[in-house]
C-alpha positions in Angstrom: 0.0 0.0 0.0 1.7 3.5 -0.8 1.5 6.6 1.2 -0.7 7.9 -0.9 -3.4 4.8 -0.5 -2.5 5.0 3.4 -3.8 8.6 4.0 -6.3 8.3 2.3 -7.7 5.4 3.7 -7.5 7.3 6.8 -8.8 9.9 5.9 -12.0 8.3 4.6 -12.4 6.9 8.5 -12.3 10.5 9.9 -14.6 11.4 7.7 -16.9 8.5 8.7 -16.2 8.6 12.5 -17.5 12.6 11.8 -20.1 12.0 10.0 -21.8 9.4 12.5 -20.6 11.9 15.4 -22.9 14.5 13.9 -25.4 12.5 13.3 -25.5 11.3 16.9 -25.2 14.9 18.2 -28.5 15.9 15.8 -30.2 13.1 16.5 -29.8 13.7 20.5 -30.2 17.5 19.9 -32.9 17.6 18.6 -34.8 15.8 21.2 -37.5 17.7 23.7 -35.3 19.7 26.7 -38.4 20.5 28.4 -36.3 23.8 29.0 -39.0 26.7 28.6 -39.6 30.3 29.2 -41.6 29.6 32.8 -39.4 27.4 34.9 -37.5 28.2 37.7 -33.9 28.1 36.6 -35.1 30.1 32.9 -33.4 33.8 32.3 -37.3 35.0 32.3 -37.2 34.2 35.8 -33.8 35.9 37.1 -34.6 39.2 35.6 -34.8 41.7 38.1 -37.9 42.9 39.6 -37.9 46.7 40.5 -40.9 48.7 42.6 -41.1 52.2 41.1 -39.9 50.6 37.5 -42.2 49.7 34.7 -40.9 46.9 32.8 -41.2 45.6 29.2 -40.3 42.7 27.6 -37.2 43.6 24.9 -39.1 40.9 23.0 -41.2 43.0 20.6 -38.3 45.7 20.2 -36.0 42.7 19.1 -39.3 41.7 16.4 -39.2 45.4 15.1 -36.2 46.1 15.2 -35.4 42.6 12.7 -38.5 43.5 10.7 -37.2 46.7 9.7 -34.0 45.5 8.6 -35.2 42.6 6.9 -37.6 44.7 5.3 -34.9 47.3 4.1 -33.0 44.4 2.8 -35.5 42.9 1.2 -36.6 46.8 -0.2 -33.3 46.5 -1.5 -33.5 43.3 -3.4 -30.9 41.4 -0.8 -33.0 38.2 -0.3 -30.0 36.5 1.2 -29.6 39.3 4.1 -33.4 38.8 4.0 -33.0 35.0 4.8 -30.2 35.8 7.3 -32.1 38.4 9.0 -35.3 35.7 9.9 -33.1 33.1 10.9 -31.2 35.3 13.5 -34.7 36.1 14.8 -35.9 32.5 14.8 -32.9 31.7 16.4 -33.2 34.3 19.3 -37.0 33.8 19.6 -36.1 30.1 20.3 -33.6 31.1 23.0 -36.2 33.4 24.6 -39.0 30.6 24.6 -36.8 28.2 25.5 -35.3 30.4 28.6 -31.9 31.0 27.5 -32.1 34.5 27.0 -34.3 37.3 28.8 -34.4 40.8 28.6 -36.2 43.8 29.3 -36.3 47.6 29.4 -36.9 49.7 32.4 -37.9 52.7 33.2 -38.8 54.4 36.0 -42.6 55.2 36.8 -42.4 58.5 39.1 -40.4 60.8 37.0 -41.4 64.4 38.7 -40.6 66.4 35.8 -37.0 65.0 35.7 -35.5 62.9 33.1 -36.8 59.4 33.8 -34.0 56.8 35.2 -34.4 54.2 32.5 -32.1 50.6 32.0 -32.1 47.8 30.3 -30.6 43.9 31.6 -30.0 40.9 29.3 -29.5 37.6 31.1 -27.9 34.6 30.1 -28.3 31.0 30.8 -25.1 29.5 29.2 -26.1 26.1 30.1 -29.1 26.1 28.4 -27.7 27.8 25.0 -25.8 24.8 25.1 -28.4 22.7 25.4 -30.6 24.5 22.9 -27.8 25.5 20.3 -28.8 22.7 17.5 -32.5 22.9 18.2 -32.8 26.6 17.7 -30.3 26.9 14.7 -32.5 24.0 13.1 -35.6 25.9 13.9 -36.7 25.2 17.1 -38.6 22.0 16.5 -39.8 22.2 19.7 -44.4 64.8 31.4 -42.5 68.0 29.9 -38.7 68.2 31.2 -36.9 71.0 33.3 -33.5 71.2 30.9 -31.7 72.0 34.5 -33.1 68.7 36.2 -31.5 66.6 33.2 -28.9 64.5 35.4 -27.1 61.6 33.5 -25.3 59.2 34.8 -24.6 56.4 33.0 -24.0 52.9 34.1 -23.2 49.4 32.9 -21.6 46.2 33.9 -21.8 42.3 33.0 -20.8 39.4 35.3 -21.3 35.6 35.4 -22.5 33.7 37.9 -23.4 30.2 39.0 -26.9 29.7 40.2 -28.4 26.6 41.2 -25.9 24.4 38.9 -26.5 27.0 36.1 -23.9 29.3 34.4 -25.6 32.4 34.4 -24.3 35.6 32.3 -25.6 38.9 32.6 -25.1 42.5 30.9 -27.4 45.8 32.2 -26.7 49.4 31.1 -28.9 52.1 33.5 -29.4 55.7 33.1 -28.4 56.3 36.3 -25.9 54.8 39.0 -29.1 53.9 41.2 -30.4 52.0 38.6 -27.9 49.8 37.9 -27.3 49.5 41.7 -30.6 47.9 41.6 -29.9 45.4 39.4 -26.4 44.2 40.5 -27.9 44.0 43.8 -30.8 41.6 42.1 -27.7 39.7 40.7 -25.9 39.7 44.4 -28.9 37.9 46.0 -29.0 35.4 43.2 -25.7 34.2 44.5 -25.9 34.6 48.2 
C-alpha cells in the first residue's frame, strides 16, 4: 500500500467517524429539553424585579427592530440578508422561549418632571444555550422636562454567575448609578 493509499484510507475513516458523530449529536439534539420560558432556573425568571420601575419585555423591540431590517433588505432586493435576518430572529425567539435568553427595558414610573431613570438587563443561561444550540439553529422544532433637572449618569456592567448548577451571564446598562445598583444588587442575592 503506498503513502498515498495509506492517508487516504485514513482519511475516509475521519470522515466517517465525523459523520456518525454528527449525526449522533443531531439526533440527541434535537430531542424535547423540556427547557421553557416559565421554569425556575429560565433567564425570564432571574430578571430583576424593580418597585417604582415599569418593565417591558425587549421581546417586541428585538421583532421590530429585525422586521425593519429585513424589510430594508429585502426593499433593496438582498434576499440572502433577507433570509439571514429571519433566521437570527428565529434563532433568538427560540432562546427566549426556551429560557436562554431574557431581557427587558426599564424605566422608571415616578419621574417628577426630571428625566426618567431608565435601564435595560440581558441575562444569560449559558447552560441552556448549550443545550438548545442545534434545536434553535435548526428551527426550534420544539411629562414635559426641566433642561436644568437633566442629570445623566450612565451605568453598565456584565458578570457571570453560577446559580443553582447554572452558568448564568448577565449584561445591564442604567441611566443612572441607582439604577444599575438595583440590578447588580438583584444579581448579588441570586448568589448569596
Amino acid at each position: 500500500m503506498t503513502a498515498y493509499h495509506f492517508w487516504g484510507a485514513i482519511l475516509t475513516r475521519i470522515k466517517i467517524a465525523c459523520a456518525l458523530m454528527i449525526a449522533l449529536v443531531l439526533s440527541s439534539a434535537c430531542s424535547d429539553t423540556g427547557n421553557t420560558a416559565n421554569d425556575a432556573l429560565s433567564a425570564q425568571r432571574l430578571l430583576p424585579n424593580l418597585a417604582a420601575y415599569t418593565a417591558t419585555n425587549v421581546d417586541t423591540t428585538m421583532d421590530g427592530a429585525f422586521a425593519a431590517l429585513g424589510g430594508a433588505a429585502l426593499v433593496g432586493g438582498q434576499v440572502g440578508l433577507t433570509a439571514a435576518v429571519a433566521k437570527v430572529e428565529q434563532v433568538l425567539q427560540c432562546f427566549q422561549d426556551r429560557g436562554a435568553l431574557a431581557a427587558k427595558f426599564y424605566s422608571e414610573t415616578q419621574t417628577d418632571g426630571n428625566l426618567p431613570k431608565l435601564g435595560a438587563v440581558l441575562v444569560i443561561n449559558q447552560s441552556r444555550i448549550n443545550q438548545e444550540m442545534i434545536n434553535c439553529a435548526l428551527g426550534g422544532q420544539e411629562d414635559a422636562m426641566n433642561a436644568q433637572a437633566i442629570d445623566i449618569e450612565p451605568c453598565a456592567s456584565a458578570g457571570t454567575l453560577e446559580y443553582q448548577g447554572d452558568r448564568i451571564s448577565y449584561v445591564y446598562v442604567g441611566s443612572h448609578a441607582d439604577v444599575c445598583a438595583l440590578y447588580q444588587l438583584h444579581f448579588d442575592n441570586l448568589t448569596s
